[in-house]
C-alpha positions in Angstrom: 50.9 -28.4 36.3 50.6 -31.5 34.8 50.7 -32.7 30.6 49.4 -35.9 29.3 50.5 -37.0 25.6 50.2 -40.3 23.9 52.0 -41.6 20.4 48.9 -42.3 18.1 49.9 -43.2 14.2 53.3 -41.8 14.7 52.2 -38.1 16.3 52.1 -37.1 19.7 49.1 -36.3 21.1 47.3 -34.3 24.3 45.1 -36.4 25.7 43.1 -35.3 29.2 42.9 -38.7 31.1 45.7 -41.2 31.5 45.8 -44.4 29.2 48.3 -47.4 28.3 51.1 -46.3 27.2 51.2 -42.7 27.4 53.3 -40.1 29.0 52.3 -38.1 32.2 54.7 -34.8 32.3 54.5 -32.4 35.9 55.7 -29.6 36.2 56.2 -28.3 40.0 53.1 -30.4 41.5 51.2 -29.4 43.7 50.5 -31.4 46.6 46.9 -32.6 45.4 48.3 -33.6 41.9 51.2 -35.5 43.3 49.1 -37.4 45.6 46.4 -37.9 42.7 48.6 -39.0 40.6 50.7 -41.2 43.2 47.0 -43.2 43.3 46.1 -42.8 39.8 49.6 -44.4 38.4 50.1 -46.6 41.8 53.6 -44.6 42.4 54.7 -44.2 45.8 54.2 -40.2 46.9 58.3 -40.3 47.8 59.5 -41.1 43.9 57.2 -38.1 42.7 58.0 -35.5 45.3 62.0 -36.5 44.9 62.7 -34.9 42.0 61.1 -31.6 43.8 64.1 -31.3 46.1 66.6 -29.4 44.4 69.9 -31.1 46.3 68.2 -34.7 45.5 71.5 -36.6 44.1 71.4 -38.5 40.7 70.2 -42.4 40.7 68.7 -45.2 40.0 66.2 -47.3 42.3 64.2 -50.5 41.2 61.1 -51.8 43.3 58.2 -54.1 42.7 56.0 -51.1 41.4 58.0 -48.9 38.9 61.8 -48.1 38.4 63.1 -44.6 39.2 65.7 -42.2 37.3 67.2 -39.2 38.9 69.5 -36.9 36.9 70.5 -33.4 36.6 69.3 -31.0 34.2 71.0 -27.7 32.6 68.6 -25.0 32.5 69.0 -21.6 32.3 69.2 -19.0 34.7 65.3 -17.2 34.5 67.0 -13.6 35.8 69.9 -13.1 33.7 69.4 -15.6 30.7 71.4 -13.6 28.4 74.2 -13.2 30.2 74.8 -16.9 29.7 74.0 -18.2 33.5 73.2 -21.6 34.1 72.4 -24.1 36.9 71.3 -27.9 37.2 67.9 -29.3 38.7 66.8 -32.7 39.1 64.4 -34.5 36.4 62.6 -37.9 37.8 61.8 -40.4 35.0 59.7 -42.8 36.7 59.0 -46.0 34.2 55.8 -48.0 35.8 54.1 -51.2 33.7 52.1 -48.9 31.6 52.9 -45.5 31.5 56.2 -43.3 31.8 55.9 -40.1 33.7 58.6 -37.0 34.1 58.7 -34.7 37.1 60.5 -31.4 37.2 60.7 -28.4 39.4 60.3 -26.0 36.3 60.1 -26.4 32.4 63.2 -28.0 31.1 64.2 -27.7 27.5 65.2 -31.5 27.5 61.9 -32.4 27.3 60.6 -29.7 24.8 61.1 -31.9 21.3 59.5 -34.8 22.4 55.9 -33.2 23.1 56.1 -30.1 19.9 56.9 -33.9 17.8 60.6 -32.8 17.0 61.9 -36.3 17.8 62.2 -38.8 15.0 61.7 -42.9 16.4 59.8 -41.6 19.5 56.8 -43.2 21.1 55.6 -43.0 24.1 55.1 -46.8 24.8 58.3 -47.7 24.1 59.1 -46.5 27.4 63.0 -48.2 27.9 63.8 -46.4 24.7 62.5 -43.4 25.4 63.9 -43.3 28.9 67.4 -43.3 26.6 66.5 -40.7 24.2 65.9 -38.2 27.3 69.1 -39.3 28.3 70.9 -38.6 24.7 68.9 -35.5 24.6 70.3 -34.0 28.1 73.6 -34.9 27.1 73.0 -32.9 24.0 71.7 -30.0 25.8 74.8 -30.1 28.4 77.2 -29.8 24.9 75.2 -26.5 23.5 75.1 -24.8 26.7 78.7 -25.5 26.9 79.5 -23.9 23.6 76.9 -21.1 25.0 79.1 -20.5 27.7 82.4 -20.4 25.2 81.0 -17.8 23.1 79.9 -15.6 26.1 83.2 -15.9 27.6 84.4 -14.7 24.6 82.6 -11.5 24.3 83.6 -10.6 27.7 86.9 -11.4 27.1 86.9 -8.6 24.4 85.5 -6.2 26.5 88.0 -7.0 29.2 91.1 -5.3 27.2 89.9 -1.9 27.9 88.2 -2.7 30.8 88.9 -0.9 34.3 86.0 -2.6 36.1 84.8 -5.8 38.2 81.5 -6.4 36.1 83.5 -8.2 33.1 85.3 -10.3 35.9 81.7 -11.0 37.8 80.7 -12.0 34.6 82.9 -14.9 34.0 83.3 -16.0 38.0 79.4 -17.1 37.4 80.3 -18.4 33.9 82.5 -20.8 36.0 80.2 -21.4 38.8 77.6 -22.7 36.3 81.0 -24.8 34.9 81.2 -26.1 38.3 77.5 -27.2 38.4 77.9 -28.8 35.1 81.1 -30.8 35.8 79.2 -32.2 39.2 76.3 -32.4 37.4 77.5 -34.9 34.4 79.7 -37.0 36.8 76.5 -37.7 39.0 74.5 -38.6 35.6 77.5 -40.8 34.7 77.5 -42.9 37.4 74.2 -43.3 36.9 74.6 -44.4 33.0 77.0 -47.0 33.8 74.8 -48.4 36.3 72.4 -49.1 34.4 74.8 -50.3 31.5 76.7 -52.8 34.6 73.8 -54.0 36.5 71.5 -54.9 33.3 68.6 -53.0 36.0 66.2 -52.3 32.7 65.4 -54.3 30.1 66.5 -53.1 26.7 66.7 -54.4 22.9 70.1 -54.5 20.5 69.3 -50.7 19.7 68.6 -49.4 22.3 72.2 -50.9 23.6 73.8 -49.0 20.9 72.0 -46.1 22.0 72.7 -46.1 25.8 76.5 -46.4 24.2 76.3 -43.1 22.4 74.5 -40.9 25.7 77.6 -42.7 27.4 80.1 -41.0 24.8 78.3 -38.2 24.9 78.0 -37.6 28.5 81.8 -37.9 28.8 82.6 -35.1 25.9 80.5 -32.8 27.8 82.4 -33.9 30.9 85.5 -32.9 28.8 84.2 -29.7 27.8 83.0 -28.3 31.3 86.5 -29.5 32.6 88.3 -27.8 29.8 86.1 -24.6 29.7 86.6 -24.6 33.4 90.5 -24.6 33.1 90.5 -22.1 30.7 88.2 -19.5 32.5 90.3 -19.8 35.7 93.2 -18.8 33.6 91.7 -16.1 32.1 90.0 -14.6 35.2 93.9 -14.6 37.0 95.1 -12.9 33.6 92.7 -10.1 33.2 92.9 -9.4 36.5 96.1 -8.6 35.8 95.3 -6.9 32.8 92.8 -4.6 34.7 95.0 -3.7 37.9 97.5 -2.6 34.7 95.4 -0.5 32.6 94.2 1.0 36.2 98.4 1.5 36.6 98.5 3.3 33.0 95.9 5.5 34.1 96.6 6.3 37.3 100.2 7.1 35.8 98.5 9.5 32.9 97.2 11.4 35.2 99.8 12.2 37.8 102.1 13.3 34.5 99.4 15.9 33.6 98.7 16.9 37.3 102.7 17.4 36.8 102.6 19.4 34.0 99.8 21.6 35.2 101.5 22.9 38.3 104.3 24.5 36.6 101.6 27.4 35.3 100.9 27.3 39.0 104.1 27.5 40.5 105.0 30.6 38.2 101.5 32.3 39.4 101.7 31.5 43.0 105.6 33.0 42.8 104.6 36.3 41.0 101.4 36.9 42.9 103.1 37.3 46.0 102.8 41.0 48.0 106.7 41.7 47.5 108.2 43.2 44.5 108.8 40.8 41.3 110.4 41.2 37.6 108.3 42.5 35.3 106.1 44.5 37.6 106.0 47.5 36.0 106.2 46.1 32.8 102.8 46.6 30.6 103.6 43.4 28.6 104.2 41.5 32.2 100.7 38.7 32.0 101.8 38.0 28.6 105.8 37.6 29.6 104.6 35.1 32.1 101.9 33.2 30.5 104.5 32.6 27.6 107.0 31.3 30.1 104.6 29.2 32.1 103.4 27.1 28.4 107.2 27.5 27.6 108.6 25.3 30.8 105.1 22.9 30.8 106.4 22.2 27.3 109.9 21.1 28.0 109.0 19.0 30.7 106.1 17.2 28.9 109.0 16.6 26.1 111.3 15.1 28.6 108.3 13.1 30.5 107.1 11.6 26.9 111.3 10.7 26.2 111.2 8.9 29.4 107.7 7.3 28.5 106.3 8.9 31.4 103.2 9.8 29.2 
C-alpha cells in the first residue's frame, strides 16, 4: 500500500502520481510497488525493502543517490492493545533530491499527524526538517506509551492485593518485555541522532539545529523513563509474588482451621455410632445431648484457634 501527499498553500494534500517535493508513504510493499517505486524515485531496491525486515538495526547510510534513516518505532500490540502491549519495528526515511519517502511494515502512529495536517511548520519539501520532526514526533510517541505502560501497571498493581493468580503477574512480565524493547529501541535511535549531530552527514539550517537538539533531549528522557519503569516493574513483580504465595498461605491456613473445627462433630458421631453400647443410648433426648456437645467443643476450640490467630 502506498500514499502520496504534497504541501500545497500550507495543506497537505493526496496527490496520485509522484511530483517535486512531495512525500511517497508505503506501507508493507509489495514486491511490484517496491520495485516500481525503486525505478520511479531511482532508490536502490535494498534501502526500500530494509525497513521490511523486522531485526534491521537502526542507522544512517549516505550514497550518491539518496541518504537513508533507520529507526525503531513503538507501536502497539494489534492482539491485546488494551492490555497496554507494545513492541518496536523499523521505519526507513529515505531523503532523495526531490522527494522524501517512508517505509513501514504496518501503519505507525508516528506518522499519522503529518498526513490528517496536525503538524504546524510542516512541508513536505523541506525534506531535512521534516526528517527531524519524524524524529521529535517518535520520541514523543516513546514518552506516552511510557506513561501508557505506568498507568497499566498500576491497575494491575491494584488488582494484585487480592490476587491468588499468575494472570496479574503475566500481565506485567509483558509490560516489561515491551520495556525491554523500548530501552534497546531508544539507545539504537540515539546512536543514530548523535551521528548525525557529529558527522554533519545532512545538511541543516540554524533551526533545524535547535530542533535535532530537542529530539536529542527527548530521546534521552524516554531513555530515562523505560529504564526507570523497567526498575520499578522488576521490583514489583519480585514483591507481589511474594504477596500472592502469602495470600495463597492465609488461605490455605483458613481452611485447614475450619477443616479442624468440623471434625470435632465428626469425631463425636463416628464414636457414638459405633455397634457397642454408649451413654445416652437409651436416652430419648440422646441426638439432641450430642449435637449440643459436638457445637459446644467446635466452639471452644474455634475460641482458642482465633486467640492464637489461627483464624
Amino acid at each position: 500500500m502506498f500514499s502520496i501527499y504534497k504541501s500545497i498553500e500550507n495543506k497537505i494534500v493526496s496527490l496520485d502520481t509522484i511530483e517535486k517535493g512531495a512525500w511517497v508513504n508505503l506501507v508493507n510493499p509489495t514486491g511490484k510497488e517496491i520495485i516500481d517505486f525503486s525505478e520511479k524515485l531511482s532508490i536502490p531496491v535494498e534501502h526500500l525493502k530494509a525497513a521490511l525486515d523486522e531485526e534491521e538495526r537502526a542507522r544512517i547510510e549516505v550514497d550518491d543517490e539518496c541518504t537513508v534513516v533507520l529507526i525503531d518505532v513503538p507501536v502497539a500490540s494489534k492482539d491485546t492493545p488494551e492490555r497496554g502491549i507494545y513492541y518496536t519495528i523499523p521505519l526507513g526515511i529515505i531523503i532523495t533530491n526531490e522527494n522524501i519517502v517512508t517505509v513501514s511494515l504496518r501503519e505507525i502512529s508516528v506518522l499519522r499527524p503529518f498526513f490528517e495536517n496536525n503538524m504546524k511548520s510542516f512541508w513536505t519539501f523541506k525534506k531535512t526538517r521534516f526528517l527531524l520532526q519524524i524524529l521529535y514526533r517518535n520520541s514523543k510517541v516513546y514518552l506516552q506509551y511510557l506513561r501508557n505502560i505506568d498507568k497499566t501497571s498500576d491497575v494491575i498493581e491494584n488488582r494484585l492485593h487480592k490476587s491468588l493468580k499468575n494472570e496479574e503477574l503475566i500481565q506485567l512480565l509483558e509490560l516489561e518485555k515491551s520495556l525491554v524493547y523500548f530501552s534497546t529501541s531508544l539507545k539504537s535511535n540515539e546512536i543514530v541522532l548523535e551521528k548525525i549531530q557529529r558527522a554533519n552527514l545532512i545538511k541543516m539550517y540554524p533551526e533545524d539545529m535547535e530542533l535535532l537538539e530537542d529530539v536529542i533531549i527527548e530521546n534521552k528522557q524516554a531513555i530515562e523513563m523505560a529504564n526507570i519503569y523497567s526498575n520499578i516493574l522488576t521490583g514489583t513483580m519480585d514483591a507481589y509474588a511474594s504477596v500472592i504465595s502469602n495470600n495463597l498461605n492465609m488461605v490455605m491456613k483458613f481452611l485447614t482451621s475450619v477443616t479442624i473445627v468440623i471434625s470435632i462433630p465428626t469425631m463425636v458421631a463416628s464414636f457414638f455410632g459405633m455397634n457397642v453400647h454408649v451413654p445416652f443410648q437409651n436416652n430419648p433426648h440422646a441426638f439432641l445431648i450430642i449435637f449440643m456437645m459436638s457445637i459446644l467443643f467446635s466452639v471452644i476450640l474455634s475460641v482458642f484457634m482465633v486467640r492464637k490467630e489461627l483464624f
